[in-house]
C-alpha positions as CSV (number, residue, x, y, z in Angstrom):
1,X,144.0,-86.4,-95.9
2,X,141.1,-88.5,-95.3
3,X,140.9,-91.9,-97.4
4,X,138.6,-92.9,-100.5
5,X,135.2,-94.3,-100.3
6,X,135.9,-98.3,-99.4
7,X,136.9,-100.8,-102.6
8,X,134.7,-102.3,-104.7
9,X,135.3,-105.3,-102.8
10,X,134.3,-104.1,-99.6
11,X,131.1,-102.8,-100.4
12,X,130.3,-105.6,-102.4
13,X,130.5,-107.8,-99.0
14,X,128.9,-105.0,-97.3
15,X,125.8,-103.4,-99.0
16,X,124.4,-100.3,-97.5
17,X,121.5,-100.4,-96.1
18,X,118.1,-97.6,-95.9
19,X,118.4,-95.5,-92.8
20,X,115.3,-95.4,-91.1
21,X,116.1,-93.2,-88.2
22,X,118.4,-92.7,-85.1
23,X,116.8,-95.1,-83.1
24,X,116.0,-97.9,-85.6
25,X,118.0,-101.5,-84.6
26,X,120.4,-101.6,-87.3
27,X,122.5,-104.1,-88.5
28,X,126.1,-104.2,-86.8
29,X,129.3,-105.0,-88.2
30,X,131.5,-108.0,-88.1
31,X,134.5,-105.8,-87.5
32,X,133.6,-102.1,-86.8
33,X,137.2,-101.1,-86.7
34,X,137.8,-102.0,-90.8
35,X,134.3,-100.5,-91.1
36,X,136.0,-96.7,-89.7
37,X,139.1,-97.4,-91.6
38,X,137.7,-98.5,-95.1
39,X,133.9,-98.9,-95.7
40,X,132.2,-95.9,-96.6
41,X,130.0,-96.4,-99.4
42,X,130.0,-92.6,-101.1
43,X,129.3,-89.1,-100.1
44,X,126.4,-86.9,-101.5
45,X,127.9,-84.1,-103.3
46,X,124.8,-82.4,-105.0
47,X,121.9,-81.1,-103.1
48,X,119.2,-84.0,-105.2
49,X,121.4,-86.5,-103.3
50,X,121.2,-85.2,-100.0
51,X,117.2,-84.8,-100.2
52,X,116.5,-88.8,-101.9
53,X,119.5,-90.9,-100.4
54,X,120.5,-91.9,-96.8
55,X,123.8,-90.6,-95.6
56,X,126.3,-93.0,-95.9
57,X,128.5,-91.4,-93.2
58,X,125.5,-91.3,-90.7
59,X,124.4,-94.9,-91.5
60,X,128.2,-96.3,-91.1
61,X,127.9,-94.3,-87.6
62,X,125.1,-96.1,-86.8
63,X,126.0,-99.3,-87.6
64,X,129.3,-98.7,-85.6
65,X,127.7,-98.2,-82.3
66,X,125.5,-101.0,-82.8
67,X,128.1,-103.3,-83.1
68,X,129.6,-105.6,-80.2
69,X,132.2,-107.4,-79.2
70,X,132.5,-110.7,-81.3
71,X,132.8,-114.0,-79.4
72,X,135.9,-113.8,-81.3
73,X,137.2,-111.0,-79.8
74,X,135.8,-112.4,-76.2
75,X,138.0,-115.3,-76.7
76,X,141.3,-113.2,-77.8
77,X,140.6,-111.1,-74.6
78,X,141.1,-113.8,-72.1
79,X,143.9,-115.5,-73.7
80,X,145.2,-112.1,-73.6
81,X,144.6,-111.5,-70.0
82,X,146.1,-114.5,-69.3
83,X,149.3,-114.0,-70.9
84,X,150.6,-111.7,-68.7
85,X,152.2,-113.4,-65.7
86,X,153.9,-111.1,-63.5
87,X,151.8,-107.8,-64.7
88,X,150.0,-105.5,-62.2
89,X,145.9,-105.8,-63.8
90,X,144.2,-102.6,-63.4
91,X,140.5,-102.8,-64.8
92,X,139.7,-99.2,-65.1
93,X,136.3,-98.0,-65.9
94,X,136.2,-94.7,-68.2
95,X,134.0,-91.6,-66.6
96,X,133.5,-89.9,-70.1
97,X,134.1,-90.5,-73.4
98,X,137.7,-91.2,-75.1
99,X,138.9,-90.6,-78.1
100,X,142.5,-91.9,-79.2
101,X,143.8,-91.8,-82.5
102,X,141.5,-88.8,-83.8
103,X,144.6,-88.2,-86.2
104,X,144.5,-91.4,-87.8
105,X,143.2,-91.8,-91.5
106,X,139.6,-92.3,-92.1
107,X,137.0,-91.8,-94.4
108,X,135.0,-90.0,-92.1
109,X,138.1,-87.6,-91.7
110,X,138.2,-88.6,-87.5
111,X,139.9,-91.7,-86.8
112,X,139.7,-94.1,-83.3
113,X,142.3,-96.3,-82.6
114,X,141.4,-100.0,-83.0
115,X,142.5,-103.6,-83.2
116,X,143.5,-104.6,-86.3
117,X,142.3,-108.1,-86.1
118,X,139.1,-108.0,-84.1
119,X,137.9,-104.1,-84.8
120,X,137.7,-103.2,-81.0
121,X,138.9,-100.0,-79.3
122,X,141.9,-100.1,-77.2
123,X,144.8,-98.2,-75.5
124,X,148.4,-98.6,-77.1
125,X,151.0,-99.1,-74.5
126,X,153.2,-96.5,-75.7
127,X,150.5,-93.8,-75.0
128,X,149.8,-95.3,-71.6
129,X,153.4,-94.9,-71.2
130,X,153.7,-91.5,-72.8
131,X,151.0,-90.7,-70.0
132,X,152.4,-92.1,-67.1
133,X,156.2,-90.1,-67.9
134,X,154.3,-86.9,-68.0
135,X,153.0,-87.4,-64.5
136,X,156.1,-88.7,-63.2
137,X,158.2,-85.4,-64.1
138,X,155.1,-83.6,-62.1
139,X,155.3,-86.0,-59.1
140,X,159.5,-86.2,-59.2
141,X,159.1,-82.5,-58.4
142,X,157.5,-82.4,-55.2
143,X,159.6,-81.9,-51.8
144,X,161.4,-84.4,-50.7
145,X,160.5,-85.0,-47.1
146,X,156.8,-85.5,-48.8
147,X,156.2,-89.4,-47.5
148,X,156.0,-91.5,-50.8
149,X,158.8,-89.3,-52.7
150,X,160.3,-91.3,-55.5
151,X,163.2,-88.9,-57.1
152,X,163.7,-88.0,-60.5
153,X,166.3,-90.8,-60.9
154,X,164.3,-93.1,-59.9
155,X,161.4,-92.1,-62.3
156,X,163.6,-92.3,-65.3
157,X,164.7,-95.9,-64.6
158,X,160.9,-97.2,-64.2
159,X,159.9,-95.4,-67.2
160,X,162.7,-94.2,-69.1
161,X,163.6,-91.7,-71.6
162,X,165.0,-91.6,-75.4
163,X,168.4,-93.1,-74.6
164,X,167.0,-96.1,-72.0
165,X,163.5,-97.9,-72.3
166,X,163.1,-97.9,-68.8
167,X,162.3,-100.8,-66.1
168,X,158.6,-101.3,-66.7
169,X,156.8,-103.0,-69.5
170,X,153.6,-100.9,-70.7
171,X,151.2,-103.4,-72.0
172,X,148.6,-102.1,-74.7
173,X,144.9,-102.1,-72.7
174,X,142.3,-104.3,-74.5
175,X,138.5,-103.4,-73.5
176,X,136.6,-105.4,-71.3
177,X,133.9,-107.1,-73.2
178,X,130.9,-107.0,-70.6
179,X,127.4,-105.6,-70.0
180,X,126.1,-104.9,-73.3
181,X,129.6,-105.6,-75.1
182,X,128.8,-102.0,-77.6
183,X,132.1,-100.2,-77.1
184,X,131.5,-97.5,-79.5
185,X,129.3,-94.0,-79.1
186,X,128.3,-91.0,-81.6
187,X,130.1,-88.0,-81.1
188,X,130.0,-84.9,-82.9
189,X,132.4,-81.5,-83.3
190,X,131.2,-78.3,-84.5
191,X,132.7,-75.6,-86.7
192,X,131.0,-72.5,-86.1
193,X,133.5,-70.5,-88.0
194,X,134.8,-72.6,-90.8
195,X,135.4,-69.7,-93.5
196,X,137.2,-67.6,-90.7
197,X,139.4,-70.7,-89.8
198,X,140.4,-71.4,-93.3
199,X,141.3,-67.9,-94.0
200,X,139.0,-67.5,-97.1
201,X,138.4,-63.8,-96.6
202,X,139.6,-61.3,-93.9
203,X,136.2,-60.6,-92.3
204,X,135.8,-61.7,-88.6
205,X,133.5,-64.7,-87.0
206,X,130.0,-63.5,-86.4
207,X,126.9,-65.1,-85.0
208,X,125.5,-65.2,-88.3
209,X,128.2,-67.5,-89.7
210,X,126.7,-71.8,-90.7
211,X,128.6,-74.2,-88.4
212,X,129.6,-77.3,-89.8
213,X,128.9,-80.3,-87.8
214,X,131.7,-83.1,-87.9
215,X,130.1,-86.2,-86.6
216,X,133.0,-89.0,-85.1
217,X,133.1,-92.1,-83.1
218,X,134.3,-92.3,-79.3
219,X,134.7,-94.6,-77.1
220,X,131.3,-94.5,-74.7
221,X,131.4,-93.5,-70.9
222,X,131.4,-96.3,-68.4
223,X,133.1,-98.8,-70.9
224,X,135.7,-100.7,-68.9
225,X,139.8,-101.4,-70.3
226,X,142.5,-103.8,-68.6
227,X,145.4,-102.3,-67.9
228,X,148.6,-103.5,-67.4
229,X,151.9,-102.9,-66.0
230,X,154.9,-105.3,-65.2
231,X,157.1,-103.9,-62.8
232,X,160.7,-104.7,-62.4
233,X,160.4,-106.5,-59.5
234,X,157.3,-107.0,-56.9
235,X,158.2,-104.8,-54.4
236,X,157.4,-101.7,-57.0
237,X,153.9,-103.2,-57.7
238,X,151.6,-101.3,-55.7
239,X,153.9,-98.1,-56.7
240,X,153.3,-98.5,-60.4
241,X,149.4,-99.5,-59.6
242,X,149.3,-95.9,-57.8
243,X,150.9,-94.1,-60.6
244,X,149.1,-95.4,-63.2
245,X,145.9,-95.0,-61.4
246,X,146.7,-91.7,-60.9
247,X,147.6,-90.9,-64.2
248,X,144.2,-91.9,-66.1
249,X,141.9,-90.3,-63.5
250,X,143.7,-87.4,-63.3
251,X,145.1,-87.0,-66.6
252,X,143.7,-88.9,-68.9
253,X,144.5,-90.3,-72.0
254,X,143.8,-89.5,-75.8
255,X,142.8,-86.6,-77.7
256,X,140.4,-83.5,-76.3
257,X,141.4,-84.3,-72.8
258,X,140.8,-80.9,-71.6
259,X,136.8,-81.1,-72.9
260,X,136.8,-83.9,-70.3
261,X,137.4,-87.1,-73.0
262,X,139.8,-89.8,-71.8
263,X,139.5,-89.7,-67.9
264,X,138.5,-92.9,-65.9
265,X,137.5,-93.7,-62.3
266,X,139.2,-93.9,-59.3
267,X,138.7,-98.1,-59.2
268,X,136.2,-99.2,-56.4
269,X,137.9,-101.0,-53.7
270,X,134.4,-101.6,-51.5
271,X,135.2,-98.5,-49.3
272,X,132.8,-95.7,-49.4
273,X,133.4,-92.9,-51.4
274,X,135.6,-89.8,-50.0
275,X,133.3,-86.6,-49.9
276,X,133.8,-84.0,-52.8
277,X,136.2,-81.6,-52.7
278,X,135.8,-77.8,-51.7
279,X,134.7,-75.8,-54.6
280,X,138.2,-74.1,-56.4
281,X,138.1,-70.5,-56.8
282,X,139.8,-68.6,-60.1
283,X,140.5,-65.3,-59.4
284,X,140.4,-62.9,-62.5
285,X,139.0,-65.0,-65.1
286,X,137.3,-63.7,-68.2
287,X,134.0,-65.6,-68.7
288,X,132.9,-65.5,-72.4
289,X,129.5,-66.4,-73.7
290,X,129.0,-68.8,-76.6
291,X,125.9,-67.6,-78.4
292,X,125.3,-70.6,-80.4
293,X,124.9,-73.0,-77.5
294,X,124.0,-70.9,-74.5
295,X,127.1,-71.6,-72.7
296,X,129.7,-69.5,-70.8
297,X,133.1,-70.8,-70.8
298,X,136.5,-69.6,-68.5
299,X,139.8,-71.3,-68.4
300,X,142.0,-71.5,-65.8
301,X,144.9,-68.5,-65.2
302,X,146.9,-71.0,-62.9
303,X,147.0,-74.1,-64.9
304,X,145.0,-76.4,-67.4
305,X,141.7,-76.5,-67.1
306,X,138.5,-75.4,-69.1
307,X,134.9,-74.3,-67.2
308,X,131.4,-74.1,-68.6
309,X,127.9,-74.1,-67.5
310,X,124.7,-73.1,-68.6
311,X,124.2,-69.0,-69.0
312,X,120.9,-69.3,-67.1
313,X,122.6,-71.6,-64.2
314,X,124.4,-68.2,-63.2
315,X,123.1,-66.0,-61.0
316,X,124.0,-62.2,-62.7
317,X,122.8,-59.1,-61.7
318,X,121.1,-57.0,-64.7
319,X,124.6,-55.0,-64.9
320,X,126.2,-58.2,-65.5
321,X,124.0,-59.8,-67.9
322,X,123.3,-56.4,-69.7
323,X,127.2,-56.6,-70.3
324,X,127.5,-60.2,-70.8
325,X,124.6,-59.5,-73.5
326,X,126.7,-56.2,-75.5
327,X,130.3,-57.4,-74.8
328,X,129.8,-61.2,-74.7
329,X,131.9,-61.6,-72.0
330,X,133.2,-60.5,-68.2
331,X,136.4,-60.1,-67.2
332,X,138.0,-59.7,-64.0
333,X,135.8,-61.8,-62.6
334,X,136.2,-64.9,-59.8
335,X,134.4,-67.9,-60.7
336,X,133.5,-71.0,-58.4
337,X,134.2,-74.5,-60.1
338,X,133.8,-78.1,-59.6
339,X,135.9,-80.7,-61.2
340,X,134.1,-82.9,-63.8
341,X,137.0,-85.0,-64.8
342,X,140.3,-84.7,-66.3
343,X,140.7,-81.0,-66.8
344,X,137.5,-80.3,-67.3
345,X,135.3,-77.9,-64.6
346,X,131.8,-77.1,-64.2
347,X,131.1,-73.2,-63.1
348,X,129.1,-73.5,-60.2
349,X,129.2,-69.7,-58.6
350,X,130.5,-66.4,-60.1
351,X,131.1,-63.1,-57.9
352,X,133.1,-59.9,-59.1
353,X,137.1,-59.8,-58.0
């Protein structure tokens, strides 16, 4: 359930403000993070409200991604950085946007994870760590005679499980307050079919149903977060660096990570870039066409992995986009993808199986 509008209190130290538009240079906050988790200063419930007043959730939005880090919170992030002797620093620098803790309570009904004291976004260690195991049990599997191969065993007593805390210490990732220090981006979710999903009558989703936009907060693209591991002894340092490298660019971390949220970049070491990978092929896939947006979307048979692209980027004979038109969709179909990040693809060819 989401919270109440903010206390009396808290809007009294906080008035709203007019909204002028998307665009206009609003005020920030002192501490965005109490902002998401308390200060909303109403809702408008009757249609004379939502014609003559501002919205209070868009201008709290607003207000959000206009605030920076606090010299405050500049100051906590280096005394944090260095009070970690012995860790393994990995500044990682996110490819899309993230969103952890989109289960939390908030007045806006989407929560982000944040720190209590100074209102800034950050990583918890445990879901780092919760991360990191998941790729382990995938790695621990391959063959043995594989050069690198760490076992199972071996696995379990870096990270551990429910009856051992494991060797490594999974320190909580704090953002890197640089560039423009504005951590925070507008996001938004939409409902197309919000009667069907709450089951209010038995009559199926049609393109005539009113989608119900759910603006949130993320985490923007290209924002950078220290991360930090302490191994049990030096000689396992570059192995934990590699794992947890792995981990965040391949796997990612937070909620909607198969929309593409929560992925970061390989880290630049100053050696050009490897060339992109062949284009992956999925055999049989049913491609289905999203009227709303324009989009056609596929997932992946083998594995995890969502594709979309544009319905006018594919190249479909008229049999195929008479069908895709009637049926809104094409099965048994072999599609061409590119990887975007995380497990999220980009449809790049389509040809019939």
């Amino acid at each position: 359930m989401p919270n109440p509008a903010c206390q009396r209190a808290l809007n009294d130290l906080v008035p709203a403000l007019p909204l002028t538009g998307c665009n206009s240079n609003v005020p920030p906050l002192d501490s965005p993070g109490l902002a998401l988790q308390r200060y909303l200063s109403g809702r408008r419930k009757s249609q004379e409200e939502r014609e003559n007043r501002p919205d209070p959730v868009r201008t709290l939005l607003e207000r959000v991604q206009a605030s920076p880090a606090s010299e405050i919170y500049k100051a906590a992030f280096q005394r944090y950085k260095a009070s970690l002797p012995g860790a393994v620093q990995i500044p990682l620098t996110l490819g899309g946007p993230m969103a952890v803790g989109l289960g939390m309570s908030s007045p806006i009904e989407v929560g982000l994870t944040t720190l209590h004291t100074y209102g800034m976004p950050y990583i918890p260690g445990s879901a780092i760590k919760g991360v990191c195991r998941d790729v382990a049990e995938e790695l621990a599997k391959l063959p043995r005679e594989e050069e690198g191969h760490v076992s199972a065993e071996q696995f379990l007593d870096l990270i551990g499980d429910q009856k051992s805390a494991g060797l490594c210490v999974f320190y909580d990732a704090w953002y890197v307050p640089e560039g423009d220090c504005k951590p925070f981006h507008r996001d938004v979710v939409t409902v197309h079919h919000p009667d069907y999903y709450r089951q209010k009558n038995d009559a199926w989703p049609t393109d005539f149903d009113d989608p119900t936009p759910v603006p949130f907060i993320v985490v923007k693209p290209k924002a950078e977060f220290l991360f930090a591991i302490k191994p049990p002894s030096s000689e396992w340092a570059g192995f934990v660096k590699d794992l947890l490298v792995h981990a965040m660019t391949t796997h990612g971390v937070g909620g909607k990570t198969n929309a593409g949220y929560g992925w970061f970049k390989e880290p630049d070491e100053g050696t050009p870039p490897p060339p992109p990978p062949p284009p992956l092929a999925w055999p049989d896939v049913t491609i289905t066409l999203l009227a709303q947006t324009g989009e056609v979307s596929c997932t992946n048979p083998a594995g995890p992995g969502k594709a979309t692209c544009k319905r006018a980027d594919l190249k479909l004979t008229e049999e195929q986009a008479e069908r895709l038109k009637k049926k809104k969709s094409l099965s048994g179909v072999t599609v061409t993808v590119e990887l975007i990040g995380g497990h999220h693809y980009r449809i790049t060819g389509l040809s019939t199986s």
